[in-house]
mmCIF file of the protein (N, C-alpha, C, O) and its ligand, coordinates in Angstrom:
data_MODEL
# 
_entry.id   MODEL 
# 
loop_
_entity.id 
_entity.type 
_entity.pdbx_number_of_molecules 
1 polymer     1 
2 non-polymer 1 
# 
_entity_poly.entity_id                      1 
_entity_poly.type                           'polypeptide(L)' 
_entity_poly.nstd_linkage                   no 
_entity_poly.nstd_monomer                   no 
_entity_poly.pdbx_seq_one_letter_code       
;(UNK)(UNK)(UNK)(UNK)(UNK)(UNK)(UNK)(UNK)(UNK)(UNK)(UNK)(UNK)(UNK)(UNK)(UNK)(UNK)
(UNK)(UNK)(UNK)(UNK)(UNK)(UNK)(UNK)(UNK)(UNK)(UNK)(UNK)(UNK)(UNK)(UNK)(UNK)(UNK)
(UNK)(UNK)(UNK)(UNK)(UNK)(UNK)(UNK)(UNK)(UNK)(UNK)(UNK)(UNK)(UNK)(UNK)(UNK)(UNK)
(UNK)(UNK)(UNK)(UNK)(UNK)(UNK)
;
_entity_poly.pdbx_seq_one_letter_code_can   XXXXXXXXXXXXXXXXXXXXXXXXXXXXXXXXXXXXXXXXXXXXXXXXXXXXXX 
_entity_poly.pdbx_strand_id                 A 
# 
loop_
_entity_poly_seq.entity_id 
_entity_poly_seq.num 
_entity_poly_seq.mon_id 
_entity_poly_seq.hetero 
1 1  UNK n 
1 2  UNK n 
1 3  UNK n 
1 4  UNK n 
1 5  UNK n 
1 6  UNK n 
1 7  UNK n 
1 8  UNK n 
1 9  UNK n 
1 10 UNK n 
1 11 UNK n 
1 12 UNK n 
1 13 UNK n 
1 14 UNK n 
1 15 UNK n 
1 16 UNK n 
1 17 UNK n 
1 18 UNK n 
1 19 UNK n 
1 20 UNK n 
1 21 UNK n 
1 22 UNK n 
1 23 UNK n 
1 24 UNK n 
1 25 UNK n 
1 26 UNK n 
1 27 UNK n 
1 28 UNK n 
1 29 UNK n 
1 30 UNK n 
1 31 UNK n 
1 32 UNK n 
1 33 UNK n 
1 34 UNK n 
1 35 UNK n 
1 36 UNK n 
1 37 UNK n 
1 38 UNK n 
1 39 UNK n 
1 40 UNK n 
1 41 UNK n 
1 42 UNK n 
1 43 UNK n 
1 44 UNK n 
1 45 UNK n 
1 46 UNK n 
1 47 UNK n 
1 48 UNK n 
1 49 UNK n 
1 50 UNK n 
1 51 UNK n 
1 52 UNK n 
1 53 UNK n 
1 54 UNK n 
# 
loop_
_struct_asym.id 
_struct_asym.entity_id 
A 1 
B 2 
# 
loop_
_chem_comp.id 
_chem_comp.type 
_chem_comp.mon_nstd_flag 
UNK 'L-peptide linking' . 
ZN  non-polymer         . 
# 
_pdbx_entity_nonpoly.entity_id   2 
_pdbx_entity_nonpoly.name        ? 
_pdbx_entity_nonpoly.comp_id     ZN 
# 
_pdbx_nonpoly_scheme.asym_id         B 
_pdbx_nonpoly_scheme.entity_id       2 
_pdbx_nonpoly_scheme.mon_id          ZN 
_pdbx_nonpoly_scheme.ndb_seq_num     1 
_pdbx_nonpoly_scheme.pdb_seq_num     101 
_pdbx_nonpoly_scheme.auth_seq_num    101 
_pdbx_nonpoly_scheme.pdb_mon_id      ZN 
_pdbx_nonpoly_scheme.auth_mon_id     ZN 
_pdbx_nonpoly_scheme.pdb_strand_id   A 
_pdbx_nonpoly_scheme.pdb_ins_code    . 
# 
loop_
_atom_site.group_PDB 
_atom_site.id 
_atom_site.type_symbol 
_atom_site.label_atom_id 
_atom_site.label_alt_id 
_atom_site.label_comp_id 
_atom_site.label_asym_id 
_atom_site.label_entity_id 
_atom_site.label_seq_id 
_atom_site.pdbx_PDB_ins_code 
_atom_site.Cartn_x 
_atom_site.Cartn_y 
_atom_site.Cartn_z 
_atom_site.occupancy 
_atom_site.B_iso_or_equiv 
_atom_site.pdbx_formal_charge 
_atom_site.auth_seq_id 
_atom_site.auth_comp_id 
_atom_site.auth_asym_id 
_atom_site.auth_atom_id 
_atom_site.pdbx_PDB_model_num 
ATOM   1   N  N  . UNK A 1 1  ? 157.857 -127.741 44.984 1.00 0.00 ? 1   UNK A N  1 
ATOM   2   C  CA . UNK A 1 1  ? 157.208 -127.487 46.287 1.00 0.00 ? 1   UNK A CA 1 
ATOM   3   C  C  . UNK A 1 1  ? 158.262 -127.297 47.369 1.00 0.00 ? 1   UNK A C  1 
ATOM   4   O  O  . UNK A 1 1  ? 159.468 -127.513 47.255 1.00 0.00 ? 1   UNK A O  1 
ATOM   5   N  N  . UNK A 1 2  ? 157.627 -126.873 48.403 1.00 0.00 ? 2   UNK A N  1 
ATOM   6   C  CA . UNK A 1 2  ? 158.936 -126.131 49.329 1.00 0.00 ? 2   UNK A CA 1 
ATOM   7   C  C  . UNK A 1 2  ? 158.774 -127.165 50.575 1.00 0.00 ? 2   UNK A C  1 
ATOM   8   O  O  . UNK A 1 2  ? 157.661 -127.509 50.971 1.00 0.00 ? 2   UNK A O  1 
ATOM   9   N  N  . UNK A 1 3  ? 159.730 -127.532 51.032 1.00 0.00 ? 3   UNK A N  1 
ATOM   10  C  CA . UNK A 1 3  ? 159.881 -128.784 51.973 1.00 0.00 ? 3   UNK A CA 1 
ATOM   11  C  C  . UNK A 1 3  ? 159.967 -128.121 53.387 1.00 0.00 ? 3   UNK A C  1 
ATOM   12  O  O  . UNK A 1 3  ? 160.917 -127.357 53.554 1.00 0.00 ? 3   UNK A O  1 
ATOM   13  N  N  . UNK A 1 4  ? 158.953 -128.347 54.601 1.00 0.00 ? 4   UNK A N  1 
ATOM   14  C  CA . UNK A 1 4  ? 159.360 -127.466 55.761 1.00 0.00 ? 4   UNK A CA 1 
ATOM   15  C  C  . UNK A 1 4  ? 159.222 -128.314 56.435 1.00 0.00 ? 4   UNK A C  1 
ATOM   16  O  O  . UNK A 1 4  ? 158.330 -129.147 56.271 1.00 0.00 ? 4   UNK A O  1 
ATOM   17  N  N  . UNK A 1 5  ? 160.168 -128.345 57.496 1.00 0.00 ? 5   UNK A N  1 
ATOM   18  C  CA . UNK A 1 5  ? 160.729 -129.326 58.722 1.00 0.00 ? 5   UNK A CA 1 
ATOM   19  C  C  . UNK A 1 5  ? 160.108 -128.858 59.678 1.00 0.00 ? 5   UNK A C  1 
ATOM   20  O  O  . UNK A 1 5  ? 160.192 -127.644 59.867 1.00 0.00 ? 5   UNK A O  1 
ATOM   21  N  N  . UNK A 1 6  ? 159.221 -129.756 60.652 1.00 0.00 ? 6   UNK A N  1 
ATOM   22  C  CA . UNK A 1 6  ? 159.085 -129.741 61.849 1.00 0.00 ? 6   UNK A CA 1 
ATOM   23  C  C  . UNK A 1 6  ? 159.271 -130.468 62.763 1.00 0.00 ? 6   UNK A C  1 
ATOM   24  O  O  . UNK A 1 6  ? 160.075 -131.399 62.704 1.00 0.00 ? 6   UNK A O  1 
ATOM   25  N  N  . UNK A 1 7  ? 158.587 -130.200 63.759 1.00 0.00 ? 7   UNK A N  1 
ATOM   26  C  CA . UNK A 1 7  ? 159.767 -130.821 65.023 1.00 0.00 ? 7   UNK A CA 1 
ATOM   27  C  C  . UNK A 1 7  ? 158.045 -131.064 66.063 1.00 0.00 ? 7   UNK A C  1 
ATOM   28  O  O  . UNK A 1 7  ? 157.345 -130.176 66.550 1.00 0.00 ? 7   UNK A O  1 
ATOM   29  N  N  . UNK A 1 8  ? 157.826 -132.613 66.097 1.00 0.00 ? 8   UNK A N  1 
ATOM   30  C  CA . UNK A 1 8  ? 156.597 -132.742 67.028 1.00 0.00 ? 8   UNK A CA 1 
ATOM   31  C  C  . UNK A 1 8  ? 156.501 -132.370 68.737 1.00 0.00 ? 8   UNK A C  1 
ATOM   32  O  O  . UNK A 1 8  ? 157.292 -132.884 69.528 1.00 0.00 ? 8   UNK A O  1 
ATOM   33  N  N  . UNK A 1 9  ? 155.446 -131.431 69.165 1.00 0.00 ? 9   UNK A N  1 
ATOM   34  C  CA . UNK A 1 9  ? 155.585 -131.332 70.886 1.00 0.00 ? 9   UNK A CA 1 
ATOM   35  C  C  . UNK A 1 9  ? 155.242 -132.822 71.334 1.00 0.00 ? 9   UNK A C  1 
ATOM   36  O  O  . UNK A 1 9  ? 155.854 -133.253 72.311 1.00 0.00 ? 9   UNK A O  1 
ATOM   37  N  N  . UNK A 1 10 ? 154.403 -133.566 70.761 1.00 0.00 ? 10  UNK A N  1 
ATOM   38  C  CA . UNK A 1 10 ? 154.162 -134.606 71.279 1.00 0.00 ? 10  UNK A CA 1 
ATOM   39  C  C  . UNK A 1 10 ? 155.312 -136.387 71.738 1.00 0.00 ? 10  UNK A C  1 
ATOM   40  O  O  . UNK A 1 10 ? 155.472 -137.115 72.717 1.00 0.00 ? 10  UNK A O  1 
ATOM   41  N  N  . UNK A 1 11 ? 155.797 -136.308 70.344 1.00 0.00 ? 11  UNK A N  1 
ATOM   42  C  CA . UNK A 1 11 ? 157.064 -137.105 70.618 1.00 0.00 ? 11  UNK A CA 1 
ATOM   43  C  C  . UNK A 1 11 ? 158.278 -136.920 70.416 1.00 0.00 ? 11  UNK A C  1 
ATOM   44  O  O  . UNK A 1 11 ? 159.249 -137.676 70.445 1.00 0.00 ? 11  UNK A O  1 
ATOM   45  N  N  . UNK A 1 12 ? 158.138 -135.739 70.185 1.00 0.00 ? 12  UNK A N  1 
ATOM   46  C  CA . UNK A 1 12 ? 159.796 -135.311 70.191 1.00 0.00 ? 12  UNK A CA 1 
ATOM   47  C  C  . UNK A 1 12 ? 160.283 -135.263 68.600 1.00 0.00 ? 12  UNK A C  1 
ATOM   48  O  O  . UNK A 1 12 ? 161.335 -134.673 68.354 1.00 0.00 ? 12  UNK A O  1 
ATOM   49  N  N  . UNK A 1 13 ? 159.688 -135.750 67.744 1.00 0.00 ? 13  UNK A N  1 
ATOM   50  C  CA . UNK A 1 13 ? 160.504 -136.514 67.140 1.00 0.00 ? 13  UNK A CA 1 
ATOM   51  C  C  . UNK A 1 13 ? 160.445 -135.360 65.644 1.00 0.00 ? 13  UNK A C  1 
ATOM   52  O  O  . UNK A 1 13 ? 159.440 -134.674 65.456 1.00 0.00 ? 13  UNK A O  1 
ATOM   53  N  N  . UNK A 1 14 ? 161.188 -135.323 65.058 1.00 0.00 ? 14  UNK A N  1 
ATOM   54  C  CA . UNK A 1 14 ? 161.301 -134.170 63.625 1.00 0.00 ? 14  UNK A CA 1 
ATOM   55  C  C  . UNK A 1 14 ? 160.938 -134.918 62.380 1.00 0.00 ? 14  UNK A C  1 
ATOM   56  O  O  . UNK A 1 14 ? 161.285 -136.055 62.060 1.00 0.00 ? 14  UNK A O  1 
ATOM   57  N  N  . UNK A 1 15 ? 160.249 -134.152 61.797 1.00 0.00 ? 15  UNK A N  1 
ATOM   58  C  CA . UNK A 1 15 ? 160.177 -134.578 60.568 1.00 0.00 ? 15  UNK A CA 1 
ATOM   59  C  C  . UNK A 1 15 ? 159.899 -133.692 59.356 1.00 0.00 ? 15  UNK A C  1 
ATOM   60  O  O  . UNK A 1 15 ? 159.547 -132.552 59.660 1.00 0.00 ? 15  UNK A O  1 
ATOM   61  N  N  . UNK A 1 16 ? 159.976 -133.959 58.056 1.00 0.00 ? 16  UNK A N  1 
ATOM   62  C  CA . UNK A 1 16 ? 159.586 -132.770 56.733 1.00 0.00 ? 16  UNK A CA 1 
ATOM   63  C  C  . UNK A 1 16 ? 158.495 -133.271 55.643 1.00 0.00 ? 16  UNK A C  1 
ATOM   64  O  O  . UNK A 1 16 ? 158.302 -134.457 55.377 1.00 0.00 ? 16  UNK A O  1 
ATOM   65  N  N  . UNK A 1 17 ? 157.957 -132.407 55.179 1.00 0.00 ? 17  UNK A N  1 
ATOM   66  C  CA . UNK A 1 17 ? 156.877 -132.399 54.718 1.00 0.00 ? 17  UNK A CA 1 
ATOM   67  C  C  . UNK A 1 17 ? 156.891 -131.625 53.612 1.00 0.00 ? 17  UNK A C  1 
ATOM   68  O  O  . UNK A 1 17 ? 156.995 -130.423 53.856 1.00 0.00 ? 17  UNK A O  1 
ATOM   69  N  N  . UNK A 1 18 ? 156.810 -131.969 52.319 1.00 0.00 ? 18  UNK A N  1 
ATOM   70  C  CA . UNK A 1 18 ? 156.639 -131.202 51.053 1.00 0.00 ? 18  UNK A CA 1 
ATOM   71  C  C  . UNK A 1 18 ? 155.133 -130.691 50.936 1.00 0.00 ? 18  UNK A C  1 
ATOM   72  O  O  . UNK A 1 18 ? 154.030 -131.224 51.057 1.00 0.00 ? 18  UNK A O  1 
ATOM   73  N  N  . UNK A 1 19 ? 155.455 -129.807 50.736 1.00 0.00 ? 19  UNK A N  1 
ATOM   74  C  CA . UNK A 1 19 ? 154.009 -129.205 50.797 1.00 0.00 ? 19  UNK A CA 1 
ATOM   75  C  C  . UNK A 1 19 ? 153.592 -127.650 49.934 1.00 0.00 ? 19  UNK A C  1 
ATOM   76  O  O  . UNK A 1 19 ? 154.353 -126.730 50.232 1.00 0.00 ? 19  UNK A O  1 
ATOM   77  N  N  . UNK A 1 20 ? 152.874 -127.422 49.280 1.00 0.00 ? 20  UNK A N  1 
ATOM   78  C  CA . UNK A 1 20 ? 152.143 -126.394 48.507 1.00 0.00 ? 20  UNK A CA 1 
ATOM   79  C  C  . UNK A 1 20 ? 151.861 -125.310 49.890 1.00 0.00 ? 20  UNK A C  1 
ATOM   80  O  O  . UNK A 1 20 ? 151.308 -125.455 50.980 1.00 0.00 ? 20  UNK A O  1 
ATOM   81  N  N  . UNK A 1 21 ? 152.503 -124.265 49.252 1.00 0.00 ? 21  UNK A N  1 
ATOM   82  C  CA . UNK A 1 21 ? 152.289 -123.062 50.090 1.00 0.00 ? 21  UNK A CA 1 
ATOM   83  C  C  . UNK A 1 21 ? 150.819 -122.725 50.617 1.00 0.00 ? 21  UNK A C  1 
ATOM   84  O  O  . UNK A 1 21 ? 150.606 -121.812 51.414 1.00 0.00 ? 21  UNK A O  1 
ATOM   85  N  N  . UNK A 1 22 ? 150.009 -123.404 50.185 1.00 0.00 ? 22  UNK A N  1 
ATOM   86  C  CA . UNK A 1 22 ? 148.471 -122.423 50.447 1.00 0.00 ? 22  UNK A CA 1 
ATOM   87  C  C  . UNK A 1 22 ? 147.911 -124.088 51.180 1.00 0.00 ? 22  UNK A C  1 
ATOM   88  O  O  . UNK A 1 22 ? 147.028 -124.079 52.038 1.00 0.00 ? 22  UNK A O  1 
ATOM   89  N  N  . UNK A 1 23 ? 148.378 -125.062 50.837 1.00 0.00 ? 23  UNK A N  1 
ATOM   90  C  CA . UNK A 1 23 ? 148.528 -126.208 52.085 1.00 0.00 ? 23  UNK A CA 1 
ATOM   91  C  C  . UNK A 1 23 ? 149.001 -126.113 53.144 1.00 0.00 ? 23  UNK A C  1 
ATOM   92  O  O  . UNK A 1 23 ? 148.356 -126.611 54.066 1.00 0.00 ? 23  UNK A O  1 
ATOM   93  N  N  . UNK A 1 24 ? 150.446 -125.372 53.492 1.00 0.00 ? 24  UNK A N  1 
ATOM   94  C  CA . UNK A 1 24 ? 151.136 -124.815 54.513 1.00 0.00 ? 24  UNK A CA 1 
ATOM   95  C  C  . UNK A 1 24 ? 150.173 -123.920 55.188 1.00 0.00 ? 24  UNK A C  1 
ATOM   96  O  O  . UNK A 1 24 ? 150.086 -124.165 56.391 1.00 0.00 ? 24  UNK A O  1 
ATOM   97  N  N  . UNK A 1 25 ? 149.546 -123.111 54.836 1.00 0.00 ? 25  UNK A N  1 
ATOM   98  C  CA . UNK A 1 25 ? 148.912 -122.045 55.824 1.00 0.00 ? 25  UNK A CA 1 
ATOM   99  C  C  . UNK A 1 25 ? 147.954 -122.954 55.885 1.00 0.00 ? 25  UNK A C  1 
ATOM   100 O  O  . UNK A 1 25 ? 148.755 -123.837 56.192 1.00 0.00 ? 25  UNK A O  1 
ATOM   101 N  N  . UNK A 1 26 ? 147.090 -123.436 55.865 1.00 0.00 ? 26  UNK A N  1 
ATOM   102 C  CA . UNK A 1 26 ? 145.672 -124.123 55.845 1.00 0.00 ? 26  UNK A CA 1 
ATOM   103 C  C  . UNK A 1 26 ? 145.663 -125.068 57.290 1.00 0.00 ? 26  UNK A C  1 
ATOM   104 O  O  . UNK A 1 26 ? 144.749 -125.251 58.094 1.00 0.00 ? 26  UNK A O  1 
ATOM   105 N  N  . UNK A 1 27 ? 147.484 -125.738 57.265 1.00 0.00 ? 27  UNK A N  1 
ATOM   106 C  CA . UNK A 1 27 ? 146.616 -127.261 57.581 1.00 0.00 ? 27  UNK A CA 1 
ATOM   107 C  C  . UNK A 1 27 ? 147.427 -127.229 58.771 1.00 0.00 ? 27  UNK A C  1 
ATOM   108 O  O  . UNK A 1 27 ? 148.485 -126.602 58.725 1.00 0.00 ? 27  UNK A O  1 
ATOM   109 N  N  . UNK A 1 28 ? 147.146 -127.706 59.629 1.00 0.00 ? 28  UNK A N  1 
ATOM   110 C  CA . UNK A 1 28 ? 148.320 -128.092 60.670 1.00 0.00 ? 28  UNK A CA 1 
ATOM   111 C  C  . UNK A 1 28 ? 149.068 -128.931 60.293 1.00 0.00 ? 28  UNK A C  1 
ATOM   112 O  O  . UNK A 1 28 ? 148.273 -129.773 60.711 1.00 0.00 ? 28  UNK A O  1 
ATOM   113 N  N  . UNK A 1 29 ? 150.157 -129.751 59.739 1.00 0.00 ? 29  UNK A N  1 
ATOM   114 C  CA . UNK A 1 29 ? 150.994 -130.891 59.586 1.00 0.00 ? 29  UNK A CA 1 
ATOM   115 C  C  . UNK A 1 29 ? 150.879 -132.283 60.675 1.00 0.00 ? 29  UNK A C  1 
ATOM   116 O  O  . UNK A 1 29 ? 151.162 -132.078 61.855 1.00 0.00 ? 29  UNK A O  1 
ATOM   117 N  N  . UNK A 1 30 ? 150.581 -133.282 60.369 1.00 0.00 ? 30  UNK A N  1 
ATOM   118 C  CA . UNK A 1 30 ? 149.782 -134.190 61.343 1.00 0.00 ? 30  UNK A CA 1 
ATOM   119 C  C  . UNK A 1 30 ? 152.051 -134.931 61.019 1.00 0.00 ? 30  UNK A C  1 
ATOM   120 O  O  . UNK A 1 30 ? 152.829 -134.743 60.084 1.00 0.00 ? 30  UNK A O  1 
ATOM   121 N  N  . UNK A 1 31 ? 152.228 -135.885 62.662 1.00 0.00 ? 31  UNK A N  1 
ATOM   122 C  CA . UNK A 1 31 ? 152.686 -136.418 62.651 1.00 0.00 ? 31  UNK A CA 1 
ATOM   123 C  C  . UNK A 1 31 ? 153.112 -137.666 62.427 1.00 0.00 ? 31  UNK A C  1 
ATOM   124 O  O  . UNK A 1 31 ? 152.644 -138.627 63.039 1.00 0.00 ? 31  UNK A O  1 
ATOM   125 N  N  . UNK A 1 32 ? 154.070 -137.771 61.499 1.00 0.00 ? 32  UNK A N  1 
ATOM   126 C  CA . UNK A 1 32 ? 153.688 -139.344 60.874 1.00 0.00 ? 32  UNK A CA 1 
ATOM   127 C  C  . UNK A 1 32 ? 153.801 -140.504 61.517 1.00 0.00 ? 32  UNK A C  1 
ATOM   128 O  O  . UNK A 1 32 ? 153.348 -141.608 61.214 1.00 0.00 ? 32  UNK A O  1 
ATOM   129 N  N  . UNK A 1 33 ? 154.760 -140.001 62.883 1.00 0.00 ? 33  UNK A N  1 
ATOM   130 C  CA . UNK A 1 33 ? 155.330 -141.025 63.685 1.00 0.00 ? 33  UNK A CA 1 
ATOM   131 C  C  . UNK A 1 33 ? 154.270 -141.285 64.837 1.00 0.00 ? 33  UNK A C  1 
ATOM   132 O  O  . UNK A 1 33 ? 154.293 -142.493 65.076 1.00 0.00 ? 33  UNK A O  1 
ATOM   133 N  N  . UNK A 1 34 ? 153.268 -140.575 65.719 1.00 0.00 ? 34  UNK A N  1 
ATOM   134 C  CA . UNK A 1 34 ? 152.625 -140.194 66.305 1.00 0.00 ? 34  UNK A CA 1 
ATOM   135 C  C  . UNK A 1 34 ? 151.137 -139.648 66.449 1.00 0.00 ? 34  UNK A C  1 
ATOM   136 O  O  . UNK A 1 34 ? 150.481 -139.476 67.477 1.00 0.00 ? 34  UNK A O  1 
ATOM   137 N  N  . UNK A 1 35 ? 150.734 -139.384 64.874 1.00 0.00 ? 35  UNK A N  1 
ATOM   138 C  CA . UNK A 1 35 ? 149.653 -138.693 64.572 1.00 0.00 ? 35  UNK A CA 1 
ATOM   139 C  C  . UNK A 1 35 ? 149.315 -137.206 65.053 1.00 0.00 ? 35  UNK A C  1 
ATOM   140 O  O  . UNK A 1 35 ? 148.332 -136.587 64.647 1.00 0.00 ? 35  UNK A O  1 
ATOM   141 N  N  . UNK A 1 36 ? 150.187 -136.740 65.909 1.00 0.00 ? 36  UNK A N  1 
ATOM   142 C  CA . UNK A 1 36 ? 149.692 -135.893 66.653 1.00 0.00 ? 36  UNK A CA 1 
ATOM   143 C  C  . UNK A 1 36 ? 149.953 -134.588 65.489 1.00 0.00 ? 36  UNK A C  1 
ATOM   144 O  O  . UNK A 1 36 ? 150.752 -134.653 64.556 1.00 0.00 ? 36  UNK A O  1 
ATOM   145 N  N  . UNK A 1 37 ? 149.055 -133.398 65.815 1.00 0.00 ? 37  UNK A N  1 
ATOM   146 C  CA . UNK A 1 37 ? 149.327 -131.998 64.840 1.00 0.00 ? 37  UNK A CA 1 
ATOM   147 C  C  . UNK A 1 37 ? 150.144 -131.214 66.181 1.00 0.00 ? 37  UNK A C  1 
ATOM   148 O  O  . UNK A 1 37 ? 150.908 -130.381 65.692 1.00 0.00 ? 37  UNK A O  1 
ATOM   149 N  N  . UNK A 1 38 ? 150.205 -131.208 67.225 1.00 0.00 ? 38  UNK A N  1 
ATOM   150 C  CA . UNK A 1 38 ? 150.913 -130.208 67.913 1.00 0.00 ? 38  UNK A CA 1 
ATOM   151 C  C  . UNK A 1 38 ? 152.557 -130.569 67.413 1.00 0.00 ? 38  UNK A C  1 
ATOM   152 O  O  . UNK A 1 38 ? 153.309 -131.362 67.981 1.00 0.00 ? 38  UNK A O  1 
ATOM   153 N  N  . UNK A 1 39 ? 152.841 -129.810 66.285 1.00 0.00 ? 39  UNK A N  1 
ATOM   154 C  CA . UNK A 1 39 ? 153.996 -129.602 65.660 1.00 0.00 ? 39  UNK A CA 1 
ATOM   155 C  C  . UNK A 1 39 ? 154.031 -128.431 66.080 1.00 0.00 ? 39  UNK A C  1 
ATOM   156 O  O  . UNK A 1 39 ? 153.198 -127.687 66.597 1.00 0.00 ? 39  UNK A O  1 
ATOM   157 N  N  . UNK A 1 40 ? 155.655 -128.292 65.656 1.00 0.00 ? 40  UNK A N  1 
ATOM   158 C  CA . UNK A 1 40 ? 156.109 -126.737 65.457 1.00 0.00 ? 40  UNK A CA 1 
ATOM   159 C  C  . UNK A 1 40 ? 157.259 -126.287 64.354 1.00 0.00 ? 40  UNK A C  1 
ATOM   160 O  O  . UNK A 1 40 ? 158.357 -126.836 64.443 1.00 0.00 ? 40  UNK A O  1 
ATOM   161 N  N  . UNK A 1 41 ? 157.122 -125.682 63.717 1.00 0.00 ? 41  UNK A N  1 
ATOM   162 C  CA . UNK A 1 41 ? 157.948 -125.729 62.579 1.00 0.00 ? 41  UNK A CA 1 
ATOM   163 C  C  . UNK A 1 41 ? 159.364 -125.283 62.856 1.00 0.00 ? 41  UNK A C  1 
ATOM   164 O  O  . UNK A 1 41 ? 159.558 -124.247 63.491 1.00 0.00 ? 41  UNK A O  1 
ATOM   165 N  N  . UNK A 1 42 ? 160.654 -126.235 62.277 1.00 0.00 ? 42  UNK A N  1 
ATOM   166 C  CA . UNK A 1 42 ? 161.732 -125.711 62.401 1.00 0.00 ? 42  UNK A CA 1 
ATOM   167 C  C  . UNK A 1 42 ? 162.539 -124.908 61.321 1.00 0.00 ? 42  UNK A C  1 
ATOM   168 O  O  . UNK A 1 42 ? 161.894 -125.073 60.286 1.00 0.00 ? 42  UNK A O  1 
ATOM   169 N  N  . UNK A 1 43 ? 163.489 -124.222 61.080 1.00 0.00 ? 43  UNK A N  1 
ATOM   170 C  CA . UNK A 1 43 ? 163.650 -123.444 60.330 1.00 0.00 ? 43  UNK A CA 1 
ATOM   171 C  C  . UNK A 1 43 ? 165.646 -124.356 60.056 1.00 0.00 ? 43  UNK A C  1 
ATOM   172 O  O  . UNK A 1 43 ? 166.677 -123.732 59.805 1.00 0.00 ? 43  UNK A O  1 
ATOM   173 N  N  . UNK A 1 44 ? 165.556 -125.375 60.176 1.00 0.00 ? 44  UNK A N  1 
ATOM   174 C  CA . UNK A 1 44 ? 166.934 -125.741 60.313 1.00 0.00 ? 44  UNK A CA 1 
ATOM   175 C  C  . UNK A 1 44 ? 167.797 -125.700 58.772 1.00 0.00 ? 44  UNK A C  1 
ATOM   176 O  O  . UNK A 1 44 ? 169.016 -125.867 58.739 1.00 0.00 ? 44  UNK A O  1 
ATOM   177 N  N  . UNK A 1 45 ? 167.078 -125.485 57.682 1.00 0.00 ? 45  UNK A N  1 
ATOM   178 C  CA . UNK A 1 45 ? 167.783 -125.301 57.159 1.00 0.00 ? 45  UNK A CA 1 
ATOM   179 C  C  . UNK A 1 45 ? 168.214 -124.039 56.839 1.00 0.00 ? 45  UNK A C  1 
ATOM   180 O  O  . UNK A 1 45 ? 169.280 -123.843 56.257 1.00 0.00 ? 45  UNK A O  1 
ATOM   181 N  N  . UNK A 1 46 ? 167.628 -123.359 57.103 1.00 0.00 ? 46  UNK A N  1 
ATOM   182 C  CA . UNK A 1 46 ? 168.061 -121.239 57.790 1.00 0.00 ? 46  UNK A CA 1 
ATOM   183 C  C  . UNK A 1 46 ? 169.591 -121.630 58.683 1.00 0.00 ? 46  UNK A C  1 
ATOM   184 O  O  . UNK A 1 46 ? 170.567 -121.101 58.152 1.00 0.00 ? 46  UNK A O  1 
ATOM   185 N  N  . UNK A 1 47 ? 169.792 -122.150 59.462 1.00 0.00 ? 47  UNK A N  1 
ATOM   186 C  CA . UNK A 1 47 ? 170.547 -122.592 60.283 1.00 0.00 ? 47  UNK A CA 1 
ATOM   187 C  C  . UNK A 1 47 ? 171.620 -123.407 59.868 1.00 0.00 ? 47  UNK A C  1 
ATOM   188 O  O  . UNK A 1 47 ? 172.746 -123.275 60.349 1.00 0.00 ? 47  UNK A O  1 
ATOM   189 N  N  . UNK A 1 48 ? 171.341 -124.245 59.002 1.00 0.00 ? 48  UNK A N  1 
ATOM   190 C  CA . UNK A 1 48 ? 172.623 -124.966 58.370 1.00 0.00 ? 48  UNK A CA 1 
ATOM   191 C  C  . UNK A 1 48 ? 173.500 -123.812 57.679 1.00 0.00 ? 48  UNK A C  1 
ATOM   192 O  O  . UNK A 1 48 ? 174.665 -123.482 57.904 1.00 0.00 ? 48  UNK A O  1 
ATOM   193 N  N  . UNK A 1 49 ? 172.215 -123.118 56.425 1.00 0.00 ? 49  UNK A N  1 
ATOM   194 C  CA . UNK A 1 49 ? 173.585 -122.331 56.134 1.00 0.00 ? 49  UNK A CA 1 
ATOM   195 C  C  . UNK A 1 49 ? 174.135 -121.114 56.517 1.00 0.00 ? 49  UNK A C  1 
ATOM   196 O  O  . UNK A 1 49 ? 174.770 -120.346 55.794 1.00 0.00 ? 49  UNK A O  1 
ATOM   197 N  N  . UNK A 1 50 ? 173.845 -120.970 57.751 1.00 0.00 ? 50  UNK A N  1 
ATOM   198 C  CA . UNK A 1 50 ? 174.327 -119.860 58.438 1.00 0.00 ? 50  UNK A CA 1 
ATOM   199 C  C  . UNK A 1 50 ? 175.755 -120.427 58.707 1.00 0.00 ? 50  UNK A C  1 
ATOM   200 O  O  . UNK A 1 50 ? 176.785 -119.759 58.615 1.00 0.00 ? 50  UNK A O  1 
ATOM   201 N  N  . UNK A 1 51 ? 175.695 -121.576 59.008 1.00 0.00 ? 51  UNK A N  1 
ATOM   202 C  CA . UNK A 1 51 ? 176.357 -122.288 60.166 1.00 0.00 ? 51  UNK A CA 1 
ATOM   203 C  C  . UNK A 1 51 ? 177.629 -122.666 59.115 1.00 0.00 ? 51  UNK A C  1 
ATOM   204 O  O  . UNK A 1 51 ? 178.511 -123.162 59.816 1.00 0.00 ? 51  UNK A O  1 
ATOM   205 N  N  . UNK A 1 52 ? 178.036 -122.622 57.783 1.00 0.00 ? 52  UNK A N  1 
ATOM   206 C  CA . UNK A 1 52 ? 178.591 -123.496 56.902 1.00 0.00 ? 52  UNK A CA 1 
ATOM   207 C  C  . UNK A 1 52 ? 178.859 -122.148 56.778 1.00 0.00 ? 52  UNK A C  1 
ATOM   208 O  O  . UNK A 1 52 ? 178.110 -121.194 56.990 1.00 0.00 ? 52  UNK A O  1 
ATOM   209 N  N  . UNK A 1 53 ? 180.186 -122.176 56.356 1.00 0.00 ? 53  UNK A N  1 
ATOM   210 C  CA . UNK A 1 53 ? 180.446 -120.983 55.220 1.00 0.00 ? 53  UNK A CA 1 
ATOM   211 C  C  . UNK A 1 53 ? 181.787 -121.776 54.460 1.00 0.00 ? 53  UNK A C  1 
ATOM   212 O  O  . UNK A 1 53 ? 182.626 -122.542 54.935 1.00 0.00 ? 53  UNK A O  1 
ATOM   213 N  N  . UNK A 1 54 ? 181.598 -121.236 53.068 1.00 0.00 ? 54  UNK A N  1 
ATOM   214 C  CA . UNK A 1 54 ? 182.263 -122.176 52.694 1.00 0.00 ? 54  UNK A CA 1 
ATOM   215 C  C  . UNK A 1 54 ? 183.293 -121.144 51.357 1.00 0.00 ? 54  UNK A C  1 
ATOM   216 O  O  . UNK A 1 54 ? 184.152 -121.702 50.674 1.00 0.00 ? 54  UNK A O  1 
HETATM 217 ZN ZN . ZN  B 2 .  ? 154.748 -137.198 66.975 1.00 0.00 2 101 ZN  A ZN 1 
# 
């Protein structure tokens, strides 16, 4: 399963979530720290390995 990181509007706070692709489109991702769904998804690991070259 494909692990996607988000990042909550409500407390700030990031977190990741393994999740089934056809779960991903369906659901909003609820916050674990907060409960809240106004997430937004981050793409940071796009970004790590941009950022690394090795
Ligand atoms: Zn939250």
């Amino acid at each position: 399963m494909p692990l996607y990181e988000y990042q909550c509007k409500e407390c700030g706070k990031a977190f990741s979530l393994r999740l089934r692709i056809e779960e991903h489109e369906k659901k909003r991702p609820k916050c674990p720290h907060c409960g809240s769904r106004k997430s937004t998804q981050q793409f940071s690991s796009f970004f790590a390995k941009t950022a690394k070259k090795s």
